[in-house]
BATORGU-512927 format. One record per residue: residue in three letters; x negated, z negated, y of N, C-alpha, C, CB in turn; residue number from 1. Coordinates in steps of 0.1 Angstrom, whole numbers, plus 5000, padded with zeros to 4 digits. Last residue first. Glycine has a CB too. Layout:
<r code="ALA" n_east="X" n_up="Z" n_north="Y" ca_east="X" ca_up="Z" ca_north="Y" c_east="X" c_up="Z" c_north="Y" cb_east="X" cb_up="Z" cb_north="Y" pos="NUM"/>
...
//
This chain:
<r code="UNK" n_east="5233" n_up="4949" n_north="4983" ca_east="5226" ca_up="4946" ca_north="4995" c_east="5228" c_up="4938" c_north="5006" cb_east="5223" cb_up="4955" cb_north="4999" pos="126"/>
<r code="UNK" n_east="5252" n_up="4936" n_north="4952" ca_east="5250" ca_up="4944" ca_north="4968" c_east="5239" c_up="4939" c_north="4972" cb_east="5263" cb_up="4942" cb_north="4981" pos="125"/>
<r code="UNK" n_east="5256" n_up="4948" n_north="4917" ca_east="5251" ca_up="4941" ca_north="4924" c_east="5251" c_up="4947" c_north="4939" cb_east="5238" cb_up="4938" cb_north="4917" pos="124"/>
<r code="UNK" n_east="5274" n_up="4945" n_north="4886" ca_east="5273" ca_up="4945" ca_north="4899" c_east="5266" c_up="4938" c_north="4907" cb_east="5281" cb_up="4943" cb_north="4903" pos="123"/>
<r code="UNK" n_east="5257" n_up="4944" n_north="4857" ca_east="5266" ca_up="4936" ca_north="4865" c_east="5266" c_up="4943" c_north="4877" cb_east="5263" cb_up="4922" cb_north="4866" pos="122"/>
<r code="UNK" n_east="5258" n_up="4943" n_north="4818" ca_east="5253" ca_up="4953" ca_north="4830" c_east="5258" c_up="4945" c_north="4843" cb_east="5260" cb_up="4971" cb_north="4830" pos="121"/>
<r code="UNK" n_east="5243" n_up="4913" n_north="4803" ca_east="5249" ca_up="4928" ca_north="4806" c_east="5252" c_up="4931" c_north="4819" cb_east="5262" cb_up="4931" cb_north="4799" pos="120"/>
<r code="UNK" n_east="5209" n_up="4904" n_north="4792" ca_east="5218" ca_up="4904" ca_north="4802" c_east="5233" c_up="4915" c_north="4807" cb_east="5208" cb_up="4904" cb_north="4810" pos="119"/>
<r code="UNK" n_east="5188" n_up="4910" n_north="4777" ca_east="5195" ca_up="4896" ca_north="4776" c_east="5209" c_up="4896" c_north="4781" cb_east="5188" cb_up="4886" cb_north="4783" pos="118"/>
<r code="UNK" n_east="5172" n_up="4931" n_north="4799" ca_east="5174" ca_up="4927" ca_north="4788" c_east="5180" c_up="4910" c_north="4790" cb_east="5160" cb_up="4931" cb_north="4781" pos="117"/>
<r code="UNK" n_east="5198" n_up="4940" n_north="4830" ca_east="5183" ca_up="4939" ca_north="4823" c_east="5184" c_up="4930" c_north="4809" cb_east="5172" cb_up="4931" cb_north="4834" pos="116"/>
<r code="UNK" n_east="5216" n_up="4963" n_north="4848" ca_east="5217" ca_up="4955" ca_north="4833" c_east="5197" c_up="4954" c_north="4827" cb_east="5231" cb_up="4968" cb_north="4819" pos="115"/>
<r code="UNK" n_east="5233" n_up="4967" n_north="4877" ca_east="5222" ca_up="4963" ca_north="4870" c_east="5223" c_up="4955" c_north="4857" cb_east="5215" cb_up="4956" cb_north="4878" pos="114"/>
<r code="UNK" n_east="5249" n_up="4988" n_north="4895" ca_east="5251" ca_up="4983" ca_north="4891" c_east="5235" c_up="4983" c_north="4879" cb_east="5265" cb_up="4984" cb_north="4890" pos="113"/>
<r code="UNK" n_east="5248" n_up="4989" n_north="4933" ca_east="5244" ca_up="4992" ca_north="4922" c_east="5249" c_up="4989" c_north="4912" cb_east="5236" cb_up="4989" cb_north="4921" pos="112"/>
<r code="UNK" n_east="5256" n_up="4991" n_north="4970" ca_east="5256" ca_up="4986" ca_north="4955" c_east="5257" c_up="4994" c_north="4944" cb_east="5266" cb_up="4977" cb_north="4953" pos="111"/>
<r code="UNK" n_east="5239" n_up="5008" n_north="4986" ca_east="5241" ca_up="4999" ca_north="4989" c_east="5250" c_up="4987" c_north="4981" cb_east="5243" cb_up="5003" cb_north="4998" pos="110"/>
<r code="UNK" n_east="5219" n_up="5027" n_north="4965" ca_east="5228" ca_up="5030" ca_north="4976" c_east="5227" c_up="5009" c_north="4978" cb_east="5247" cb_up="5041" cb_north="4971" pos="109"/>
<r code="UNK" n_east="5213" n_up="5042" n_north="4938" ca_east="5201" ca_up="5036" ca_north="4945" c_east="5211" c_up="5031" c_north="4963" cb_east="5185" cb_up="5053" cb_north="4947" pos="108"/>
<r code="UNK" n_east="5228" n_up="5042" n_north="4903" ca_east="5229" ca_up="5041" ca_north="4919" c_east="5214" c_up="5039" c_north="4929" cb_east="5239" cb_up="5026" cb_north="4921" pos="107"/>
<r code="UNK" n_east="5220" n_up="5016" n_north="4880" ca_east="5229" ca_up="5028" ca_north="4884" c_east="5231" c_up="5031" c_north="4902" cb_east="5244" cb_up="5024" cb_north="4876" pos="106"/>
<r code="UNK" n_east="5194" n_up="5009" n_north="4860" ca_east="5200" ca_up="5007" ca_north="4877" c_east="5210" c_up="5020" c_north="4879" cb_east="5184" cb_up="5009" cb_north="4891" pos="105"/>
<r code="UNK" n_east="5184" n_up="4990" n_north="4834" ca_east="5188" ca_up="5003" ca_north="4840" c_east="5194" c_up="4999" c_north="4851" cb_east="5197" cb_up="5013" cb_north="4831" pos="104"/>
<r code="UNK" n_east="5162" n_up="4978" n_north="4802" ca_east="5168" ca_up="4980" ca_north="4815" c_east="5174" c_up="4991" c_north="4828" cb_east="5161" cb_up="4975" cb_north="4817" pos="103"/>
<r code="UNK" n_east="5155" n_up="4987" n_north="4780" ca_east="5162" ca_up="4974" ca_north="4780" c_east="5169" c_up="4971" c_north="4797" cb_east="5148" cb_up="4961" cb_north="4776" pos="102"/>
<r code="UNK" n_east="5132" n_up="5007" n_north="4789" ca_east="5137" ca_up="4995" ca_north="4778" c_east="5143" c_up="4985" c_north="4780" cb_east="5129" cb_up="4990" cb_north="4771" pos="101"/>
<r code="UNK" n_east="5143" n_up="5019" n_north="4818" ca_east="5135" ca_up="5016" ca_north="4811" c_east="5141" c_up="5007" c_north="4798" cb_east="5125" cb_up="5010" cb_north="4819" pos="100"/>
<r code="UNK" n_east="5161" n_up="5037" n_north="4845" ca_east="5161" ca_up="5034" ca_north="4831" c_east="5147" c_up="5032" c_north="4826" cb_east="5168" cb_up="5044" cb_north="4823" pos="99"/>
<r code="UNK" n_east="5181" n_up="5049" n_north="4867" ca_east="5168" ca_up="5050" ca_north="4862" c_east="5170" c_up="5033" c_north="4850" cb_east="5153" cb_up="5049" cb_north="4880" pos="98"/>
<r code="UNK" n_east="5208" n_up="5076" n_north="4863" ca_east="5205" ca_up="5066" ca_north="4859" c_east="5188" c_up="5059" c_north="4861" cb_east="5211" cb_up="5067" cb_north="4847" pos="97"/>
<r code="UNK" n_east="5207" n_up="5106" n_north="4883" ca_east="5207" ca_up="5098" ca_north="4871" c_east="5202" c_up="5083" c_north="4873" cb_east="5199" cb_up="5105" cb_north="4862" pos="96"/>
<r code="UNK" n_east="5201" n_up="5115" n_north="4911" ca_east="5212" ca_up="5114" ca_north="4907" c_east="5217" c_up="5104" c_north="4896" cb_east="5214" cb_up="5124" cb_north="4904" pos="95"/>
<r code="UNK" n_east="5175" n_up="5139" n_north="4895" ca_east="5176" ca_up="5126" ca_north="4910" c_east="5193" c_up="5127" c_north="4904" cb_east="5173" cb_up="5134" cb_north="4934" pos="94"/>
<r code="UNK" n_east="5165" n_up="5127" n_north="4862" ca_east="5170" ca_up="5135" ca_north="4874" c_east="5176" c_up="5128" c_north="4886" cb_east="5181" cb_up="5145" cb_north="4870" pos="93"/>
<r code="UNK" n_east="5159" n_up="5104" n_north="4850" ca_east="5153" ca_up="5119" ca_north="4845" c_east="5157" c_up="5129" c_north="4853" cb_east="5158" cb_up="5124" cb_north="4830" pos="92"/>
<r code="UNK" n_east="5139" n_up="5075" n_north="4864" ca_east="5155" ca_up="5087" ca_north="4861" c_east="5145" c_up="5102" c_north="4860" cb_east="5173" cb_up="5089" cb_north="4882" pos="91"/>
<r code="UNK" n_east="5126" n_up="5051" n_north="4855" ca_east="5127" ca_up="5059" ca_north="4858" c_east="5135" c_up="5065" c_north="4854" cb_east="5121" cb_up="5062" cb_north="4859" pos="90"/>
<r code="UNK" n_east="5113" n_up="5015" n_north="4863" ca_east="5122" ca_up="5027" ca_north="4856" c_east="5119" c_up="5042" c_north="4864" cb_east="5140" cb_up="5022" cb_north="4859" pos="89"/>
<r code="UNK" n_east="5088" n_up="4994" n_north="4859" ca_east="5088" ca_up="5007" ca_north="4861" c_east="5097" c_up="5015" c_north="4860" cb_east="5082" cb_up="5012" cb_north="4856" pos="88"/>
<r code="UNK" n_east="5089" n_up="4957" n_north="4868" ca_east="5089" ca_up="4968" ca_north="4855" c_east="5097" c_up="4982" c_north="4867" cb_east="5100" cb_up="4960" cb_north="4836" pos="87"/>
<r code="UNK" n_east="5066" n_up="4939" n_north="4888" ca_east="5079" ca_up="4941" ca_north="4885" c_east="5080" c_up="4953" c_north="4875" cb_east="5087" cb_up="4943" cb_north="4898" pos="86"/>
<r code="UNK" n_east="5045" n_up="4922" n_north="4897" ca_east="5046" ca_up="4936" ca_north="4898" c_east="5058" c_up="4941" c_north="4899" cb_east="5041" cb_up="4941" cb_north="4889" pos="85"/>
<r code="UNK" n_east="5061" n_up="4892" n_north="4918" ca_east="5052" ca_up="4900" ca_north="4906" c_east="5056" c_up="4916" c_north="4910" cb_east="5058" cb_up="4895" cb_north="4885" pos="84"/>
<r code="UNK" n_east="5074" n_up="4885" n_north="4947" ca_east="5058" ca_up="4889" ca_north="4945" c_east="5050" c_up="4892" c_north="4930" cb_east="5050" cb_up="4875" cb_north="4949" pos="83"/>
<r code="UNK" n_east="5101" n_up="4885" n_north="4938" ca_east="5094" ca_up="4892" ca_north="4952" c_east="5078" c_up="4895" c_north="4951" cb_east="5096" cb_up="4880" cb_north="4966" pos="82"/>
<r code="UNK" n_east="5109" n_up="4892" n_north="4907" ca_east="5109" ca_up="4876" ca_north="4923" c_east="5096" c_up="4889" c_north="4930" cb_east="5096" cb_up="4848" cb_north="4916" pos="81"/>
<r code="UNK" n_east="5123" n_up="4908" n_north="4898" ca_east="5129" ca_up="4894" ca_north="4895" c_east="5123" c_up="4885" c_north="4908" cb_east="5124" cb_up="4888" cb_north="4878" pos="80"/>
<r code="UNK" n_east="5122" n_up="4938" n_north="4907" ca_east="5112" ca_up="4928" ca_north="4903" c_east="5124" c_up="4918" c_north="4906" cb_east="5098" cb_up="4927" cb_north="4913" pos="79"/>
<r code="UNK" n_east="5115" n_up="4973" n_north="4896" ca_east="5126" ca_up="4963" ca_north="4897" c_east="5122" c_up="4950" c_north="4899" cb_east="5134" cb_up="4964" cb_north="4887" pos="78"/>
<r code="UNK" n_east="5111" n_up="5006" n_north="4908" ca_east="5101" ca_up="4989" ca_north="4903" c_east="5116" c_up="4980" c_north="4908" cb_east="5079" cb_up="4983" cb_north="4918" pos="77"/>
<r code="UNK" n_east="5117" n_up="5039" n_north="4904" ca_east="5121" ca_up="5025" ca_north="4909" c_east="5114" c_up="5011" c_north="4902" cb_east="5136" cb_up="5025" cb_north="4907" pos="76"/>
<r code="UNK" n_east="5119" n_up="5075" n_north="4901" ca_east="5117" ca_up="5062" ca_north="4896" c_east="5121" c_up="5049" c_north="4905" cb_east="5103" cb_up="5061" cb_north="4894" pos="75"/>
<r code="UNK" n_east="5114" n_up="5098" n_north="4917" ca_east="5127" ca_up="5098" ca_north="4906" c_east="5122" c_up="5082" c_north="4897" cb_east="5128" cb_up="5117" cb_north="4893" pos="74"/>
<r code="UNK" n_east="5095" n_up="5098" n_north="4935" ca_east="5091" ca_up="5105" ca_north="4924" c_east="5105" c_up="5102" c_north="4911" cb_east="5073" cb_up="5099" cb_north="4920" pos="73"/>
<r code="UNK" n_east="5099" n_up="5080" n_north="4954" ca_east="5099" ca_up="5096" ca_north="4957" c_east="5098" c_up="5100" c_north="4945" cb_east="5087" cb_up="5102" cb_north="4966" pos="72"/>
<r code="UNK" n_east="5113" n_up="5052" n_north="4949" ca_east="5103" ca_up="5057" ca_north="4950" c_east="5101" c_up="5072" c_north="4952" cb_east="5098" cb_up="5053" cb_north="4941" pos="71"/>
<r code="UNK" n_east="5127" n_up="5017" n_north="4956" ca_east="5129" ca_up="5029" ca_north="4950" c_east="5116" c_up="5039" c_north="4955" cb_east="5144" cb_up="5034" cb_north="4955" pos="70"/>
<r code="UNK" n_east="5125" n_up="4985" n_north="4945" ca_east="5118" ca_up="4993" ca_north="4949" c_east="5117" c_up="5008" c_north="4945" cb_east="5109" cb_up="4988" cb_north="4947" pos="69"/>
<r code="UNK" n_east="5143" n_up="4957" n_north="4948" ca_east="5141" ca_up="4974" ca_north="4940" c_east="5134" c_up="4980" c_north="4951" cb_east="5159" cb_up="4984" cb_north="4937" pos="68"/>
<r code="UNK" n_east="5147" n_up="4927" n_north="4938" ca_east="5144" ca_up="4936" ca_north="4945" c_east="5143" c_up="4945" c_north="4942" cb_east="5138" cb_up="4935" cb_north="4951" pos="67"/>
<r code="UNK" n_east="5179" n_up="4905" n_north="4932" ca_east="5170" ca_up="4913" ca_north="4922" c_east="5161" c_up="4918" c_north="4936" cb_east="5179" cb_up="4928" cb_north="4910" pos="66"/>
<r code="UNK" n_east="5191" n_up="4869" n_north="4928" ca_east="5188" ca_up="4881" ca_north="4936" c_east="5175" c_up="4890" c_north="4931" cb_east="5185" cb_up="4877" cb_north="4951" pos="65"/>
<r code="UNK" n_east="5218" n_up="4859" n_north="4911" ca_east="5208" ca_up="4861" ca_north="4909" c_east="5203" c_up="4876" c_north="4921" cb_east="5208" cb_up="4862" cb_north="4894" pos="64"/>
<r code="UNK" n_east="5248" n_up="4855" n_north="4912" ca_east="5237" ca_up="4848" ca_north="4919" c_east="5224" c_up="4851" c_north="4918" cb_east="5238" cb_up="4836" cb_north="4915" pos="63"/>
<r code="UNK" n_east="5260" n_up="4875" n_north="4888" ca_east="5255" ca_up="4859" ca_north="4888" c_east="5249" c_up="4851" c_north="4897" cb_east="5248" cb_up="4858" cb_north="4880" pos="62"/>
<r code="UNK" n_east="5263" n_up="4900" n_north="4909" ca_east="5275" ca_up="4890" ca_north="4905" c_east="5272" c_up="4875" c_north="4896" cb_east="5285" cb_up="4899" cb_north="4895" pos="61"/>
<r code="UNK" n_east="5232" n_up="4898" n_north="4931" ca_east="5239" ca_up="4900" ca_north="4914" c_east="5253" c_up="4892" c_north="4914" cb_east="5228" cb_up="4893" cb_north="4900" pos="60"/>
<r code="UNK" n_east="5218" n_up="4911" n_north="4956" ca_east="5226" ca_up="4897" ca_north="4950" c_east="5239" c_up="4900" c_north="4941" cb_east="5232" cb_up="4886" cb_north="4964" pos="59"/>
<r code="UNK" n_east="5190" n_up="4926" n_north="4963" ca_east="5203" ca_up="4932" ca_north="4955" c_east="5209" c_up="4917" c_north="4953" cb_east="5200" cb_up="4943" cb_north="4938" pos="58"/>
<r code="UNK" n_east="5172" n_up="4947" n_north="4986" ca_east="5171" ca_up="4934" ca_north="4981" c_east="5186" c_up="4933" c_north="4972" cb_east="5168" cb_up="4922" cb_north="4994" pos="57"/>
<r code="UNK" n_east="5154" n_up="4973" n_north="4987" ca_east="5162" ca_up="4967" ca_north="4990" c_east="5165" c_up="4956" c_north="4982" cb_east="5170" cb_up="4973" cb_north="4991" pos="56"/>
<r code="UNK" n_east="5134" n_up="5000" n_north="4999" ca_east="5129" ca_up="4989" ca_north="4990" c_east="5150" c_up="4982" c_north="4996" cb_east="5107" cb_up="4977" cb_north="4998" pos="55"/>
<r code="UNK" n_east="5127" n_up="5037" n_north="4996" ca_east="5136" ca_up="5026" ca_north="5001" c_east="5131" c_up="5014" c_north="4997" cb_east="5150" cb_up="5027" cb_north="4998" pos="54"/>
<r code="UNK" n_east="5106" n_up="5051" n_north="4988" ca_east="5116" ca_up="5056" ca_north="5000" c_east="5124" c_up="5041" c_north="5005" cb_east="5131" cb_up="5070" cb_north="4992" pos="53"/>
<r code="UNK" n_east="5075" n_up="5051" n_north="4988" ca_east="5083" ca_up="5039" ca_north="4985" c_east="5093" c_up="5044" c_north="4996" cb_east="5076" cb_up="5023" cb_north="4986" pos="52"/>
<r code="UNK" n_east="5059" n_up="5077" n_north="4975" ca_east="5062" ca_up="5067" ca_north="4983" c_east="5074" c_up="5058" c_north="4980" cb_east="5065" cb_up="5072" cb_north="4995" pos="51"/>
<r code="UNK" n_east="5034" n_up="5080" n_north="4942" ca_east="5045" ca_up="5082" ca_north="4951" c_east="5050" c_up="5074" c_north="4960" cb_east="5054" cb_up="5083" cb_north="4945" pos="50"/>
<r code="UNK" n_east="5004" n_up="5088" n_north="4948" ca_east="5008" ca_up="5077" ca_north="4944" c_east="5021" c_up="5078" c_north="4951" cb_east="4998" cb_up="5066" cb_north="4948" pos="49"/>
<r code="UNK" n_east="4989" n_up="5116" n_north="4950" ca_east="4990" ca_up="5104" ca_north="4955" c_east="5002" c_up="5099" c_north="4948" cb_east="4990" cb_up="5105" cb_north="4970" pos="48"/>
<r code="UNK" n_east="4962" n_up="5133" n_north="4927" ca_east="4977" ca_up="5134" ca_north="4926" c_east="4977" c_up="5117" c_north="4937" cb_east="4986" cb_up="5134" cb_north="4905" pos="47"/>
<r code="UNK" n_east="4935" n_up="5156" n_north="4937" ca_east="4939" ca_up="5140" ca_north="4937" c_east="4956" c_up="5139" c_north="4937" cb_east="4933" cb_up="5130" cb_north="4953" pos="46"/>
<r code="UNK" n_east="4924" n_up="5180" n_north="4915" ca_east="4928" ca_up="5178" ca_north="4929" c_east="4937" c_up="5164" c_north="4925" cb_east="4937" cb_up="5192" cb_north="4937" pos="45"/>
<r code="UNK" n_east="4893" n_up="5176" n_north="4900" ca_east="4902" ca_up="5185" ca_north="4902" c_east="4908" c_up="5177" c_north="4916" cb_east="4912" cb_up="5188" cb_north="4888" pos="44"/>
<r code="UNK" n_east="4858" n_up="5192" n_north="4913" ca_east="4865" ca_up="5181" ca_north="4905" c_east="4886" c_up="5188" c_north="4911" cb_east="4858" cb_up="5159" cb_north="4914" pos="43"/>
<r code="UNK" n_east="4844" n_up="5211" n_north="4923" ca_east="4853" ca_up="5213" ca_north="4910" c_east="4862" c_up="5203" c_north="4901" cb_east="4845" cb_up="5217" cb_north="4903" pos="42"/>
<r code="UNK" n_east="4833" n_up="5200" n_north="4943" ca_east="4843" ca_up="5211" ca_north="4948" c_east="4853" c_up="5211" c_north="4933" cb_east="4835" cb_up="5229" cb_north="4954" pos="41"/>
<r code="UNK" n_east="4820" n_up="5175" n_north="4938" ca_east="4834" ca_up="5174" ca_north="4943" c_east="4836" c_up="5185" c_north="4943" cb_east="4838" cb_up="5168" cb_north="4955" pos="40"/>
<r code="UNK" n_east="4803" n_up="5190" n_north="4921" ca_east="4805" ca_up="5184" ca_north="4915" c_east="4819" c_up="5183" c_north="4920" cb_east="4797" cb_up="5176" cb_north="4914" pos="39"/>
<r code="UNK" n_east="4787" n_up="5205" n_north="4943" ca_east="4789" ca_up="5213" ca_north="4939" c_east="4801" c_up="5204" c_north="4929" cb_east="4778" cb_up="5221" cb_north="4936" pos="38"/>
<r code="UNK" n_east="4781" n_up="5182" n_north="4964" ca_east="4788" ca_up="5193" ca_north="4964" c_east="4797" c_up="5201" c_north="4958" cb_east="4783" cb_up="5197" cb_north="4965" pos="37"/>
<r code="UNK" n_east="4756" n_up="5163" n_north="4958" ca_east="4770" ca_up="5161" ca_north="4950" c_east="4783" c_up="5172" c_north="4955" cb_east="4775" cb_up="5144" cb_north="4953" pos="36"/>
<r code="UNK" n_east="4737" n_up="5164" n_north="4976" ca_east="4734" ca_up="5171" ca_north="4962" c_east="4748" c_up="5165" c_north="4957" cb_east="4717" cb_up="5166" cb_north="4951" pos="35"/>
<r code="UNK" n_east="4742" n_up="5188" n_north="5001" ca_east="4750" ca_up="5175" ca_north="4997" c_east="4747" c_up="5177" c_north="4985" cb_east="4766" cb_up="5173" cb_north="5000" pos="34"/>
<r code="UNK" n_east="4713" n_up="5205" n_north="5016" ca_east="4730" ca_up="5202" ca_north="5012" c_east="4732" c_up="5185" c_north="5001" cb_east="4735" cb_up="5221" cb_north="4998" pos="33"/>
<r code="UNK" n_east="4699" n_up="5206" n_north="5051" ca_east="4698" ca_up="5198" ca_north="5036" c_east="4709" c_up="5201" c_north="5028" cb_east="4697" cb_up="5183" cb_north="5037" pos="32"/>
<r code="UNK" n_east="4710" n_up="5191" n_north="5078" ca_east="4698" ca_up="5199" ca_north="5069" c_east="4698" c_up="5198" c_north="5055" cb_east="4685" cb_up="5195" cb_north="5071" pos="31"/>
<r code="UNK" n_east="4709" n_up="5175" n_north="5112" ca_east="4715" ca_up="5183" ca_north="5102" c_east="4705" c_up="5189" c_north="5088" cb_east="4721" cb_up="5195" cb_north="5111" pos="30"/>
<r code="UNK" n_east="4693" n_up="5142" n_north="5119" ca_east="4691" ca_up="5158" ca_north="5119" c_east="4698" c_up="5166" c_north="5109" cb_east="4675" cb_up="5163" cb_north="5118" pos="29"/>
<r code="UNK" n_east="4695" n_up="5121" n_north="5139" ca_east="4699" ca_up="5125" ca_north="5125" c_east="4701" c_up="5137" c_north="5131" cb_east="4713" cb_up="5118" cb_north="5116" pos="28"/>
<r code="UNK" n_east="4671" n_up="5094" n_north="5150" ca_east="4671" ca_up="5107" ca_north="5149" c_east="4677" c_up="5113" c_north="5139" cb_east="4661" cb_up="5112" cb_north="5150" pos="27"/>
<r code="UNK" n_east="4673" n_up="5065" n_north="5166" ca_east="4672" ca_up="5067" ca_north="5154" c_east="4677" c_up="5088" c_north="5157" cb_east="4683" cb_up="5053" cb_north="5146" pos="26"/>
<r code="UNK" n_east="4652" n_up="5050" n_north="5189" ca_east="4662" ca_up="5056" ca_north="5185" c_east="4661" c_up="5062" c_north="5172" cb_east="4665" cb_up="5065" cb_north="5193" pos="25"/>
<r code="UNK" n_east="4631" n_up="5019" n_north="5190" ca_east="4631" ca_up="5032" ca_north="5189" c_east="4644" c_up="5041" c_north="5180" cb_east="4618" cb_up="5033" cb_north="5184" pos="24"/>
<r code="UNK" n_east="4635" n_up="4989" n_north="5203" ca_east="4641" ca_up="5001" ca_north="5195" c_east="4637" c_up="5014" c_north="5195" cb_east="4654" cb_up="5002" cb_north="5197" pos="23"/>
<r code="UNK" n_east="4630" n_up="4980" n_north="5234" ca_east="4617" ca_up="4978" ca_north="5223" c_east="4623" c_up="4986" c_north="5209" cb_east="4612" cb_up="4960" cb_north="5218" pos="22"/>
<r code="UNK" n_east="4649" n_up="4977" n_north="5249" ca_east="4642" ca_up="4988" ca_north="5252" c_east="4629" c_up="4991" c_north="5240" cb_east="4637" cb_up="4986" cb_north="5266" pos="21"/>
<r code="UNK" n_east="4658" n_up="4955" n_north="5241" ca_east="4669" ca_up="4968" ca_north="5242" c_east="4659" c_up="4977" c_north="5243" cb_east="4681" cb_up="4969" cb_north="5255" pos="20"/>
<r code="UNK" n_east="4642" n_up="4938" n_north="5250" ca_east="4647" ca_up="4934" ca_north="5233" c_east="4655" c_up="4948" c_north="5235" cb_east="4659" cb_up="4915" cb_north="5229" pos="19"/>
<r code="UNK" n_east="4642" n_up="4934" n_north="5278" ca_east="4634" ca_up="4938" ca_north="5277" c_east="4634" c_up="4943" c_north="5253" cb_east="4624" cb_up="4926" cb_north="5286" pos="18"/>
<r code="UNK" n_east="4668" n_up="4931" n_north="5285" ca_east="4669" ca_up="4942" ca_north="5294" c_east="4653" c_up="4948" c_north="5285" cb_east="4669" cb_up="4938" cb_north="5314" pos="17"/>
<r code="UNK" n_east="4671" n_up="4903" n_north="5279" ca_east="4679" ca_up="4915" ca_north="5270" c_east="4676" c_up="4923" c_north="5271" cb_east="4691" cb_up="4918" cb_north="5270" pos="16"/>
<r code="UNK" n_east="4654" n_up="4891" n_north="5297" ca_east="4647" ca_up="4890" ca_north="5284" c_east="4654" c_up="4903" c_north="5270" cb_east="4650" cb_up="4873" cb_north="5281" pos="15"/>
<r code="UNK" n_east="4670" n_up="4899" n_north="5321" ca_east="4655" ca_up="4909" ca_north="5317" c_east="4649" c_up="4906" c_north="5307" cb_east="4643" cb_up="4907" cb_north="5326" pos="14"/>
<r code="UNK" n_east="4689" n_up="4880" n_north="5314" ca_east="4690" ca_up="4895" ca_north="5315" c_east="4673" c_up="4904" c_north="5313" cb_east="4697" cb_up="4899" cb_north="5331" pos="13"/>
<r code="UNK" n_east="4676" n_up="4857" n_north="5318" ca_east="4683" ca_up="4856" ca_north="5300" c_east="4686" c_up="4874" c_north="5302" cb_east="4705" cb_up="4842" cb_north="5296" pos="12"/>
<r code="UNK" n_east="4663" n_up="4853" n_north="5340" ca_east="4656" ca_up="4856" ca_north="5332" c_east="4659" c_up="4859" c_north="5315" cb_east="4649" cb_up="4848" cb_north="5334" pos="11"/>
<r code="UNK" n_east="4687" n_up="4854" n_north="5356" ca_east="4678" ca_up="4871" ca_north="5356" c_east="4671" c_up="4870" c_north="5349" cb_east="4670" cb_up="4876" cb_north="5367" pos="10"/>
<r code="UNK" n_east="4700" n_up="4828" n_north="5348" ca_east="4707" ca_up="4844" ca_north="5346" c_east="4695" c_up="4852" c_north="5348" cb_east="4719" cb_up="4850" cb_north="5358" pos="9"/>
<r code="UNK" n_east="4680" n_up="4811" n_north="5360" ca_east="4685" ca_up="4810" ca_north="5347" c_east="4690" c_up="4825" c_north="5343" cb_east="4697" cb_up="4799" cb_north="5346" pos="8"/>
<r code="UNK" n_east="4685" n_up="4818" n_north="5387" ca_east="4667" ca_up="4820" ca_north="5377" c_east="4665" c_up="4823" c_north="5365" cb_east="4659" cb_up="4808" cb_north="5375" pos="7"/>
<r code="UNK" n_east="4700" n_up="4810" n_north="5393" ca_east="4701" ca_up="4825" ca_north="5399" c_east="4689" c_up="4831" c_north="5387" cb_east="4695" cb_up="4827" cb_north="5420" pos="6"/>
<r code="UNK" n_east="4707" n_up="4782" n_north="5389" ca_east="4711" ca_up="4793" ca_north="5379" c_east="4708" c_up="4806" c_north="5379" cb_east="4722" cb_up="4794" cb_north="5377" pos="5"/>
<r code="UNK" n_east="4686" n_up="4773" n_north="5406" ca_east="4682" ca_up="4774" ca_north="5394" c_east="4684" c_up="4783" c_north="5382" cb_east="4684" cb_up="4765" cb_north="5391" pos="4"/>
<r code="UNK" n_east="4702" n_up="4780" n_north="5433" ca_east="4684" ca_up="4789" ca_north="5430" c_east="4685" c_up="4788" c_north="5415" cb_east="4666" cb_up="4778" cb_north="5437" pos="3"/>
<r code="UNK" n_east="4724" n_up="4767" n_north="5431" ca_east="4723" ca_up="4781" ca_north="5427" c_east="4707" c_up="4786" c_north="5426" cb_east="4732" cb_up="4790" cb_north="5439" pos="2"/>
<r code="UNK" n_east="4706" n_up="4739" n_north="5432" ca_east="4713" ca_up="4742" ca_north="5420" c_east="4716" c_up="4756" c_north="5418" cb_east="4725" cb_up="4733" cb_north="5419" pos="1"/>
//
């Protein structure tokens, strides 16, 4: 029984040993310029996508839990449930109010206070 498998193994290796050697290497040779070069150097320069300084979760004097997604760029995403997009505010200065139609966040700390449309303004903690 080891004779068979000894037989089995050297011939599944020399069959690999022989499928490896039948490739011929592939040769990359420097040369040439990048016909799209000249196109990226003048394109303009990539603005990134501001970070997400903080995210926190907010439970409203109605029971209602908000999330906020605060942002480097003097803004904030406010979302009603965890997985839609959620709407865009923004403050006109760090410090200030962020604010969209109908809606505003006072504070970015550990309570806020939140007024979204329909709704008046309310206290809310983390």
């Amino acid at each position: 029984m080891q004779i068979h498998s000894r037989l089995i193994t050297a011939a599944v290796l020399g069959t690999a040993f022989m499928l490896t050697a039948c490739g011929k290497p592939e040769t990359i040779t420097a040369g040439g310029d990048d016909p799209d070069a000249k196109a990226l150097n003048a394109a303009a320069p990539v603005e990134l996508p501001p970070m997400v300084t903080h995210s926190r979760t907010y439970r409203c004097a109605d029971g209602a839990l908000v999330y906020v997604d605060f942002l480097s760029n003097n803004s904030a995403t406010l979302k009603k449930d965890k997985g839609e997009a959620g709407t865009q505010l923004k403050a006109e200065a760090a410090g200030k109010p962020y604010t969209a139609e109908g809606y505003s966040i006072s504070g970015d700390g550990p309570q806020v206070e939140i007024a979204m449309p329909g709704k008046a303004a309310q206290s809310c903690k983390a």
